[in-house]
C-alpha positions in Angstrom: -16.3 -2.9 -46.1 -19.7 -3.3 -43.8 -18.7 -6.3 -43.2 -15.5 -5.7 -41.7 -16.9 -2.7 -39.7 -19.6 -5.1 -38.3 -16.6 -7.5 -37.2 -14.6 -5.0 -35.5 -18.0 -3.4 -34.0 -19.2 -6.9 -32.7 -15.6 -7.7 -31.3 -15.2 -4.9 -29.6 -18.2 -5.3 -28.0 -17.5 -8.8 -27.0 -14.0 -7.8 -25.8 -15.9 -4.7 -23.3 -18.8 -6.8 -22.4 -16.6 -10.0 -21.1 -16.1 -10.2 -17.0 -12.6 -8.9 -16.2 -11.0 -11.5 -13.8 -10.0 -10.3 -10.6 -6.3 -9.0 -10.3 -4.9 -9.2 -6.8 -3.4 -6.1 -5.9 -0.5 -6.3 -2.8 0.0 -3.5 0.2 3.4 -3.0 1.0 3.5 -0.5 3.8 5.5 0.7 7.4 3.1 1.7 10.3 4.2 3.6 12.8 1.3 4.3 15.7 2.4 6.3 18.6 0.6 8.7 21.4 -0.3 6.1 23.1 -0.1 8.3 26.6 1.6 7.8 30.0 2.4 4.3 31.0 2.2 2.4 27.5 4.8 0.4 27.5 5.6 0.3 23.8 5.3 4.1 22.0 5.7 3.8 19.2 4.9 0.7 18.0 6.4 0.1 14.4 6.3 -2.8 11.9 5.9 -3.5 8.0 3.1 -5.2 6.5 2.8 -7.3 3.1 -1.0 -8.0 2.4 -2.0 -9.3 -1.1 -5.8 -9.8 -1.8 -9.0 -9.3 -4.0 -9.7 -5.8 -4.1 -13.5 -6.5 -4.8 -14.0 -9.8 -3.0 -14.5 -9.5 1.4 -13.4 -12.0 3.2 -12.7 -13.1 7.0 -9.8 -13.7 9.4 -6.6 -15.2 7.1 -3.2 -15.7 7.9 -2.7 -16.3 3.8 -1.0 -13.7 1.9 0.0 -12.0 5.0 3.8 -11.0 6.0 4.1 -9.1 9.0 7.7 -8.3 10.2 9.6 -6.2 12.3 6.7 -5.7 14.4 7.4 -5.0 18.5 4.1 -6.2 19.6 3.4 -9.7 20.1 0.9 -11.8 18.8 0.0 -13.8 15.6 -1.7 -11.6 12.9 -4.8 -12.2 10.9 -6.3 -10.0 8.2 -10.0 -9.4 7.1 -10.8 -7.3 4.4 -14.3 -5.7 3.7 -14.6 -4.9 -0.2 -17.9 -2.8 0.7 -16.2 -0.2 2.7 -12.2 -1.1 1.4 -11.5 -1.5 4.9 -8.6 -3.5 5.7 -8.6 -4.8 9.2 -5.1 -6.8 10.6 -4.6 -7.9 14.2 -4.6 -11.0 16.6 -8.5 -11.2 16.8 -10.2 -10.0 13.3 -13.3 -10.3 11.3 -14.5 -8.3 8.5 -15.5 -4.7 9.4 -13.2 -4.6 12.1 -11.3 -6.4 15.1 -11.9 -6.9 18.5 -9.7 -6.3 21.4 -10.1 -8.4 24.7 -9.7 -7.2 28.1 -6.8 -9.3 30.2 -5.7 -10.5 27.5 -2.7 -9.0 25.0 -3.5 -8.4 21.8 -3.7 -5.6 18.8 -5.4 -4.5 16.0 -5.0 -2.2 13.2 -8.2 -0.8 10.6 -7.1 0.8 7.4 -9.3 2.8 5.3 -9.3 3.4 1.6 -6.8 -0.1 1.2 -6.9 -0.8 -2.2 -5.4 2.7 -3.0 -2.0 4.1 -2.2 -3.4 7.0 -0.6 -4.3 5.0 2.5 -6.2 6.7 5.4 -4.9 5.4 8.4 -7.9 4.0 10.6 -6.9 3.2 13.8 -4.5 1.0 16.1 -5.4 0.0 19.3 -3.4 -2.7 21.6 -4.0 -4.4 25.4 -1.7 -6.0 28.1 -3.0 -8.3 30.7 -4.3 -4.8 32.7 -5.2 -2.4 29.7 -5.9 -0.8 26.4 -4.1 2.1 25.0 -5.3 3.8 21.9 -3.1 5.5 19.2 -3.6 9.6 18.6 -1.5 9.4 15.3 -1.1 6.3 13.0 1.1 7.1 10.1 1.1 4.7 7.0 4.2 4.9 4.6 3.5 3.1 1.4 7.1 1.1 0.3 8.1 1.4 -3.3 7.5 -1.5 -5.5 11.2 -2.4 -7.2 10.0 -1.9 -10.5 9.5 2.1 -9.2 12.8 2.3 -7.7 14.4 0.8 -10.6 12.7 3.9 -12.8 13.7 6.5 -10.5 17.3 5.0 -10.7 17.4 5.3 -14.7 16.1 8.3 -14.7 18.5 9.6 -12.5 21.3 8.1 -14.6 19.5 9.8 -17.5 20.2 13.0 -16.2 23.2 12.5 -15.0 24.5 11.4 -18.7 22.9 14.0 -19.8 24.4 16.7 -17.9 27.5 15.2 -18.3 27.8 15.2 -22.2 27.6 18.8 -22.6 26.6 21.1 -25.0 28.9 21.6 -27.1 29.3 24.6 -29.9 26.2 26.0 -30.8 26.1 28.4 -34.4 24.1 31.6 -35.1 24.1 32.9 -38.6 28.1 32.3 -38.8 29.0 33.2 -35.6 30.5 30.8 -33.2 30.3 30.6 -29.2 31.3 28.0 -27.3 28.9 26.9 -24.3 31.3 24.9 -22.0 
């Protein structure tokens, strides 16, 4: 009997003491910046973003594991992520802890905050033409529902739905009969 408790003991400890490897988590959200004052000429800008990375690794400007679409600002995207501050940073010039925007020439950039969560704070967007930069007052992230969520939300639905359906019935109390429908 010890030794069996010594087994389970010393495997349990092996199992919790054991590096985990790193999962990759993916960010599936629609931005929509806007606020951007008088004479920018695209307010709002919108788009969707599909990032997939290392939550506790950093790394530098990457085009891998990044799908940007539907996005009215032109440019070819990069993303950096910062594991430090779980700052992810995507735009057309980008580095970890940020991106940098320059003047003449068009370009964008977008920092979000908390990113390995799906309570992300929206950082901030910023974008330039040849003449200037204009600077979002609101950036508003939208997390999109992974299909294995929308495919619970849809059973559950039918659940109720069969449920409600069905009926009561008769119910009985001490002889007496009433019907429910």
């Amino acid at each position: 009997m010890m030794r069996m408790v010594l087994g389970i003991t010393a495997g349990l400890a092996a199992f919790f003491a054991a590096p985990a490897a790193a999962a990759l988590i993916t960010l599936d959200f629609h931005l929509r910046a806007s606020g951007f004052g008088s004479g920018a000429p695209t307010n709002p800008v919108t788009g969707r973003f599909v990032a997939t990375l290392d939550p506790v690794a950093s790394f530098g400007a990457t085009r891998t594991g990044l799908t940007v679409t539907g996005l009215n600002r032109p440019g070819t995207p990069f993303m950096a992520y910062d594991a430090t501050q779980d700052m992810l940073t995507i735009g057309t010039e980008v580095d970890i802890g940020g991106f940098g925007i320059t003047p003449g020439q068009i370009g964008w950039g977008l920092s979000i905050l908390d990113a390995s969560t799906s309570a992300y704070r929206g950082g901030a967007f910023i974008y330039t033409n040849t003449t200037r930069a204009f600077i979002a007052n609101t950036v508003r992230l939208t997390a999109v529902p992974e299909p294995a969520s929308w495919a619970l939300m849809i059973a559950g639905f039918g659940a109720i739905g069969g449920a409600m359906r069905r009926g009561r019935g008769t119910v009985r109390y001490a002889g007496l009969r009433w019907a429910t429908e």
